[in-house]
Backbone as XML, in Angstrom:
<?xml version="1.0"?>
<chain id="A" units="angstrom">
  <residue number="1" name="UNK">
    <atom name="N" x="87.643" y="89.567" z="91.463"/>
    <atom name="CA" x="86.949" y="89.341" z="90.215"/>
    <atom name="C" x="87.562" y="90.157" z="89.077"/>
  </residue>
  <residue number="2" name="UNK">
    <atom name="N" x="87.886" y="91.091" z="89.168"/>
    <atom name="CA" x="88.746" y="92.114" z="88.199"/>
    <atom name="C" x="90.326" y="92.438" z="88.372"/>
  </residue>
  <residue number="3" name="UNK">
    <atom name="N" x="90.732" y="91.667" z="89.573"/>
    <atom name="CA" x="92.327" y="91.347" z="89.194"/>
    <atom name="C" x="92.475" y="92.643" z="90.511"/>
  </residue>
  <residue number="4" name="UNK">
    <atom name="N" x="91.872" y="93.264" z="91.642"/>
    <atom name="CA" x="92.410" y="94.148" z="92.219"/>
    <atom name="C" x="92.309" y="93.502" z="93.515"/>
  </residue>
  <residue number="5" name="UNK">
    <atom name="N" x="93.207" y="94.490" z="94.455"/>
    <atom name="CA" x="93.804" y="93.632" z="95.353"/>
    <atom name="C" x="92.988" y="94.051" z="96.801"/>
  </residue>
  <residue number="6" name="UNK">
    <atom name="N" x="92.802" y="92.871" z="97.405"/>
    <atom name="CA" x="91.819" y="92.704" z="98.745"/>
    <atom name="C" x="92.315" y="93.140" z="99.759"/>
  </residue>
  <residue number="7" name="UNK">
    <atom name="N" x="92.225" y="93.932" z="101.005"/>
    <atom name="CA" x="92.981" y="93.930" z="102.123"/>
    <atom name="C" x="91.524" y="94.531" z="103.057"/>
  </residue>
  <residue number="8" name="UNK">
    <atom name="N" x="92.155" y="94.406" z="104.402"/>
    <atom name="CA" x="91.437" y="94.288" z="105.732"/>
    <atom name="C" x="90.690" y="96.055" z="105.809"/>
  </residue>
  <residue number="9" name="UNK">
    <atom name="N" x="88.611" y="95.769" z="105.788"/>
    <atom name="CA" x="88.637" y="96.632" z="105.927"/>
    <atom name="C" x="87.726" y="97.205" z="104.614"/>
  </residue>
  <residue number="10" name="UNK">
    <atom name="N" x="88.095" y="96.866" z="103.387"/>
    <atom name="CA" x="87.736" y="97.430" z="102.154"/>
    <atom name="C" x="86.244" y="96.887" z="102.032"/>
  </residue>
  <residue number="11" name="UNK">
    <atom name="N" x="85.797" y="97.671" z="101.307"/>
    <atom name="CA" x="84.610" y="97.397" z="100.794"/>
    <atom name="C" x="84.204" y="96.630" z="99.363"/>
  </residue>
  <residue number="12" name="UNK">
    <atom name="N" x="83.145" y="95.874" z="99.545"/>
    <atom name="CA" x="83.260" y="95.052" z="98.638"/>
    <atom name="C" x="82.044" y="94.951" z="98.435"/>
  </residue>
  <residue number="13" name="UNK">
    <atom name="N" x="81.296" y="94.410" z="96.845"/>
    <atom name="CA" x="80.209" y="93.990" z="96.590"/>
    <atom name="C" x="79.781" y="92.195" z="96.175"/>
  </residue>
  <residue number="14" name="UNK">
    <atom name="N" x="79.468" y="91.907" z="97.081"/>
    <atom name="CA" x="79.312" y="89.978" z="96.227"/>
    <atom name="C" x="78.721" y="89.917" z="94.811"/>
  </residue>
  <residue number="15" name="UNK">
    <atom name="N" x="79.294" y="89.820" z="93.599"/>
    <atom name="CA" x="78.826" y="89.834" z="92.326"/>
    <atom name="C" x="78.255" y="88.307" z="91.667"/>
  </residue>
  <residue number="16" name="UNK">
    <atom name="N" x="78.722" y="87.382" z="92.547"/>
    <atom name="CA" x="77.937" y="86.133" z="92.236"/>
    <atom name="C" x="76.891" y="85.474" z="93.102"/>
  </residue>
  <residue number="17" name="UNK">
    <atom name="N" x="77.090" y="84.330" z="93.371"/>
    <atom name="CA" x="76.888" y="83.009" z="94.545"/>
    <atom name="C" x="75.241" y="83.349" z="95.212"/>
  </residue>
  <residue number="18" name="UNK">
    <atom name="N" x="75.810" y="82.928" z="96.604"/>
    <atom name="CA" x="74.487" y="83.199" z="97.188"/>
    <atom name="C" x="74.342" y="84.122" z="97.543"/>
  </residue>
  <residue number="19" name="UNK">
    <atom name="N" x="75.398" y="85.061" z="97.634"/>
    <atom name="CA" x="74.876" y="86.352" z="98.790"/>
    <atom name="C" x="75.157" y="87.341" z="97.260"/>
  </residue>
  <residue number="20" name="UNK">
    <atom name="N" x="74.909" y="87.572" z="96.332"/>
    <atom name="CA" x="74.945" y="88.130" z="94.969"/>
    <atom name="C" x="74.236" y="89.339" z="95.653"/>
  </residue>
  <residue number="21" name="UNK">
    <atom name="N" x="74.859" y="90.423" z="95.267"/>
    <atom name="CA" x="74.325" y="91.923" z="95.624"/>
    <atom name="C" x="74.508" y="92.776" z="97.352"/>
  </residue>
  <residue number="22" name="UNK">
    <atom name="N" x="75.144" y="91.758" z="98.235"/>
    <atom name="CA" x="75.442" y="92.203" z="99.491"/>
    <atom name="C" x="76.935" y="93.025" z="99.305"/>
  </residue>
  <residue number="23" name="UNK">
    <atom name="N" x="77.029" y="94.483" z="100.124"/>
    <atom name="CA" x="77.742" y="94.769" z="100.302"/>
    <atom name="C" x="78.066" y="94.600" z="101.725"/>
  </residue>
  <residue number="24" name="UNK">
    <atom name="N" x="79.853" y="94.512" z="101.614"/>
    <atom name="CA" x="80.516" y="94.276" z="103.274"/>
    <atom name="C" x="81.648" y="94.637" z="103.648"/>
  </residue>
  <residue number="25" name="UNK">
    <atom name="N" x="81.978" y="94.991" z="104.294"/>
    <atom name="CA" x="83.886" y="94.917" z="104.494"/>
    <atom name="C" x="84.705" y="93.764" z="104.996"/>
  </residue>
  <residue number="26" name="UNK">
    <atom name="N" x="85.489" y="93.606" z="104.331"/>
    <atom name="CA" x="86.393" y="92.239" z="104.608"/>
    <atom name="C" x="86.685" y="92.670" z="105.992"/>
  </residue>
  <residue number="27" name="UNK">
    <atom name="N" x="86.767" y="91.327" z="106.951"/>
    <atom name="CA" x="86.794" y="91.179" z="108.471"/>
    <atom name="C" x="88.407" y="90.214" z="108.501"/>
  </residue>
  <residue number="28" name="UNK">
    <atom name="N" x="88.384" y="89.389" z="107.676"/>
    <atom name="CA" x="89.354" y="88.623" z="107.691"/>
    <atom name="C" x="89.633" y="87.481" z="106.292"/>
  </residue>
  <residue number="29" name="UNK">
    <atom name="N" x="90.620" y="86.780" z="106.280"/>
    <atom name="CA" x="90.760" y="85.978" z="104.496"/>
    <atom name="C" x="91.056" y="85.259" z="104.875"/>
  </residue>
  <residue number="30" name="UNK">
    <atom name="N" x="91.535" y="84.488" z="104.581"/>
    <atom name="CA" x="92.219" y="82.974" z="104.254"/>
    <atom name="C" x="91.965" y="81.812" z="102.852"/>
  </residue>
  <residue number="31" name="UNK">
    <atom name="N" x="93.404" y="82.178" z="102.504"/>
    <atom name="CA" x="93.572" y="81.308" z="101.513"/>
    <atom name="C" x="93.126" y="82.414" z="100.396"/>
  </residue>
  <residue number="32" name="UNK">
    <atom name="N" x="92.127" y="81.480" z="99.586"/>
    <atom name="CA" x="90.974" y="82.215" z="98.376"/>
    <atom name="C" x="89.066" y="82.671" z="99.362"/>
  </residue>
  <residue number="33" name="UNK">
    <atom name="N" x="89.415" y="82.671" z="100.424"/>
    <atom name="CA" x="88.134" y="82.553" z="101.065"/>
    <atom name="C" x="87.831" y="84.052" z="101.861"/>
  </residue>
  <residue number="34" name="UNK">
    <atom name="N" x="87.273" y="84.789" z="101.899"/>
    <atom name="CA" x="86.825" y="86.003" z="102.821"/>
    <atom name="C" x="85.791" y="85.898" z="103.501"/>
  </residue>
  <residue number="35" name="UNK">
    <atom name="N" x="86.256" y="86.489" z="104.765"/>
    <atom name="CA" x="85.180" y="86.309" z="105.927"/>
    <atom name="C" x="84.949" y="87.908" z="106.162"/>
  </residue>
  <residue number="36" name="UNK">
    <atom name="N" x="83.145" y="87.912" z="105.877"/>
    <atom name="CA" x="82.545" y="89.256" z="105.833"/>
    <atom name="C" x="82.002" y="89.931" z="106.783"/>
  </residue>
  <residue number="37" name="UNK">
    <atom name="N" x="81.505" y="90.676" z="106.949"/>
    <atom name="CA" x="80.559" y="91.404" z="108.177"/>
    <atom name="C" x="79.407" y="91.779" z="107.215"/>
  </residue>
  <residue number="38" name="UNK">
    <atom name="N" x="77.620" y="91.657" z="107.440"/>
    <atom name="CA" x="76.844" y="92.057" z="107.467"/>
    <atom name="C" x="76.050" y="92.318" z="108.543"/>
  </residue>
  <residue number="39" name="UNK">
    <atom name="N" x="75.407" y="92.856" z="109.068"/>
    <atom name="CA" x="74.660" y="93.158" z="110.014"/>
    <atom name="C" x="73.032" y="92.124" z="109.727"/>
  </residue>
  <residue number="40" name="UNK">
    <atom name="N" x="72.675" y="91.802" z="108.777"/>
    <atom name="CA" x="71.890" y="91.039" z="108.995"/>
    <atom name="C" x="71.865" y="89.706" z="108.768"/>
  </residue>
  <residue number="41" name="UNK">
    <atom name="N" x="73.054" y="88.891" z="109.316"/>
    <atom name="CA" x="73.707" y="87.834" z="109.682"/>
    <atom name="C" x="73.714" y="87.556" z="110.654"/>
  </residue>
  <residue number="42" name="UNK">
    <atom name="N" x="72.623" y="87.785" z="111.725"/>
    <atom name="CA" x="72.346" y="87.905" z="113.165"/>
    <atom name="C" x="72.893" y="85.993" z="114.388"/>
  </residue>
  <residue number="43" name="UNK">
    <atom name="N" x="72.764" y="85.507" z="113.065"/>
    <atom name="CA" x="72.731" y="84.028" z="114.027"/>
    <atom name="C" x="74.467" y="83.613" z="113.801"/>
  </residue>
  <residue number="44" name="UNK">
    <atom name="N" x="74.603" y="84.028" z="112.815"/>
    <atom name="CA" x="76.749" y="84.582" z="113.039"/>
    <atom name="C" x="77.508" y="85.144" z="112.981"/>
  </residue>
  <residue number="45" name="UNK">
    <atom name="N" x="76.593" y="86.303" z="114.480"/>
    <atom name="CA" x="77.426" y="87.704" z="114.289"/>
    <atom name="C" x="77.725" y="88.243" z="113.524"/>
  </residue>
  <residue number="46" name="UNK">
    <atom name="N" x="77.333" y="88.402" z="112.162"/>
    <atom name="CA" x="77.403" y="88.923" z="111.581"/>
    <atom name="C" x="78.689" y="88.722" z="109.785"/>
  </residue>
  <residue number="47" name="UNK">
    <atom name="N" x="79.025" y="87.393" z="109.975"/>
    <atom name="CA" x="80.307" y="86.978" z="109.504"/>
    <atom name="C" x="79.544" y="85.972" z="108.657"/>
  </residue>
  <residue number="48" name="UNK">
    <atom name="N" x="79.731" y="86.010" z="107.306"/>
    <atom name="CA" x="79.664" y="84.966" z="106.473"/>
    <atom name="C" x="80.606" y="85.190" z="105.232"/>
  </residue>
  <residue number="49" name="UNK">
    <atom name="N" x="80.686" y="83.582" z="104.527"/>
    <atom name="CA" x="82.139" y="83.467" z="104.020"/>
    <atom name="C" x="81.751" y="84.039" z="102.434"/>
  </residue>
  <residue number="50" name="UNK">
    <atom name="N" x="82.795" y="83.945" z="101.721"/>
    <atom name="CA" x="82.702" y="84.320" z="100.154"/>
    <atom name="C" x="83.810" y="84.319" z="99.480"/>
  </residue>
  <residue number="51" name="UNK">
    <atom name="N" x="84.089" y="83.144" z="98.420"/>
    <atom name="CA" x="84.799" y="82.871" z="97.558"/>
    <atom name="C" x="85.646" y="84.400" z="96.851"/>
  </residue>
  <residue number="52" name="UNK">
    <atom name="N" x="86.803" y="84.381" z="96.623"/>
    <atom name="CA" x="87.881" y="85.741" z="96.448"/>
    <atom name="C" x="86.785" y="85.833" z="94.850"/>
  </residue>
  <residue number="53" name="UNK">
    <atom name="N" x="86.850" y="85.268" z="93.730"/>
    <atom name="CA" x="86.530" y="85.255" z="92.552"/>
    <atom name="C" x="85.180" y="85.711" z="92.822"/>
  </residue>
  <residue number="54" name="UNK">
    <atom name="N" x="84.503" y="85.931" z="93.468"/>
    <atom name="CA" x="82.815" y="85.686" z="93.464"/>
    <atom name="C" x="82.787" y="87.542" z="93.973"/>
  </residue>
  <residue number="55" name="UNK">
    <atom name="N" x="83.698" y="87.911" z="94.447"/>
    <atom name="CA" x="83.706" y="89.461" z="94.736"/>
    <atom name="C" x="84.247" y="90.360" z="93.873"/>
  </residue>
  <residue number="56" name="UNK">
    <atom name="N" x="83.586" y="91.669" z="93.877"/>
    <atom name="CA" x="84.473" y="93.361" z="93.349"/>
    <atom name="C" x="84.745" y="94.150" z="94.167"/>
  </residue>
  <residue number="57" name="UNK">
    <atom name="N" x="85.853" y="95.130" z="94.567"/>
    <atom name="CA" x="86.085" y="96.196" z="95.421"/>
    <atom name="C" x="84.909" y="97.411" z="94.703"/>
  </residue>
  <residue number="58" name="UNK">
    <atom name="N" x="84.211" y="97.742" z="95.944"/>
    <atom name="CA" x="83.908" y="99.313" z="95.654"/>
    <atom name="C" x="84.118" y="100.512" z="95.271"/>
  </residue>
  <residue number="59" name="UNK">
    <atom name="N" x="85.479" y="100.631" z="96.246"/>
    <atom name="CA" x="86.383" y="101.928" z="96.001"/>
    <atom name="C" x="85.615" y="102.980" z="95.914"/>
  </residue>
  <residue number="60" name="UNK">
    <atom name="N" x="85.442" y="103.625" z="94.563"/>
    <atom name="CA" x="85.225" y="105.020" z="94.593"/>
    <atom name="C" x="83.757" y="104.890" z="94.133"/>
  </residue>
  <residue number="61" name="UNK">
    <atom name="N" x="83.474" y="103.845" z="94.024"/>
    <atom name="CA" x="81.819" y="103.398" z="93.594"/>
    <atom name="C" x="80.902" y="104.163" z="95.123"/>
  </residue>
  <residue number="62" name="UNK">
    <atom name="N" x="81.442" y="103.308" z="95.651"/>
    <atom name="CA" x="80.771" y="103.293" z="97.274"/>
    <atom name="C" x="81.518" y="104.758" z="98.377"/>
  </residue>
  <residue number="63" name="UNK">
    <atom name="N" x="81.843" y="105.144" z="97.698"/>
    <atom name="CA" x="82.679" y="106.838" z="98.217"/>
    <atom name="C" x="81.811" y="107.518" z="97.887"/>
  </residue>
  <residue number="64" name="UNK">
    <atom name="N" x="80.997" y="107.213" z="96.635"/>
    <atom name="CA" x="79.873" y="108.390" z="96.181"/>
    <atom name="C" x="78.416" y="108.287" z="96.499"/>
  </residue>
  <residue number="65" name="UNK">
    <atom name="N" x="78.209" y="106.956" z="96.851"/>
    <atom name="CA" x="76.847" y="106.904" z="97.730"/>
    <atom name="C" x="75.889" y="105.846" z="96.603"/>
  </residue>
  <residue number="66" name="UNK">
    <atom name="N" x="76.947" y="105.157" z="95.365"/>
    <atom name="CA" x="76.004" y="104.427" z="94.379"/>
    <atom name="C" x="75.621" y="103.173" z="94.619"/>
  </residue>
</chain>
């Protein structure tokens, strides 16, 4: 969403769509598409998808506990 770059692992906040306000760590990508981990995603393990544009990295947001 702000032009920074995604990789395996990072933390992220969903800033749009349906899951707007979930934080997760990227599990895996493809294409423009990320496949997430939440824990209360119980009926698919925990993995649901989310458009690259529709996300922000955390970084040092989520290092400080905000």
């Amino acid at each position: 969403m702000k032009g920074n770059a995604l990789v395996h692992d990072a933390m992220i906040k969903c800033e749009q769509g349906q899951y707007k306000g979930l934080i997760a760590p990227i599990k895996h990508s493809f294409k423009n598409y990320l496949f997430l981990w939440h824990k209360d995603f119980v009926h698919a393990n925990g993995i649901f998808v989310e458009h690259c544009n529709n996300v922000s990295i955390r970084g040092d947001e989520f290092m400080k506990g905000d």
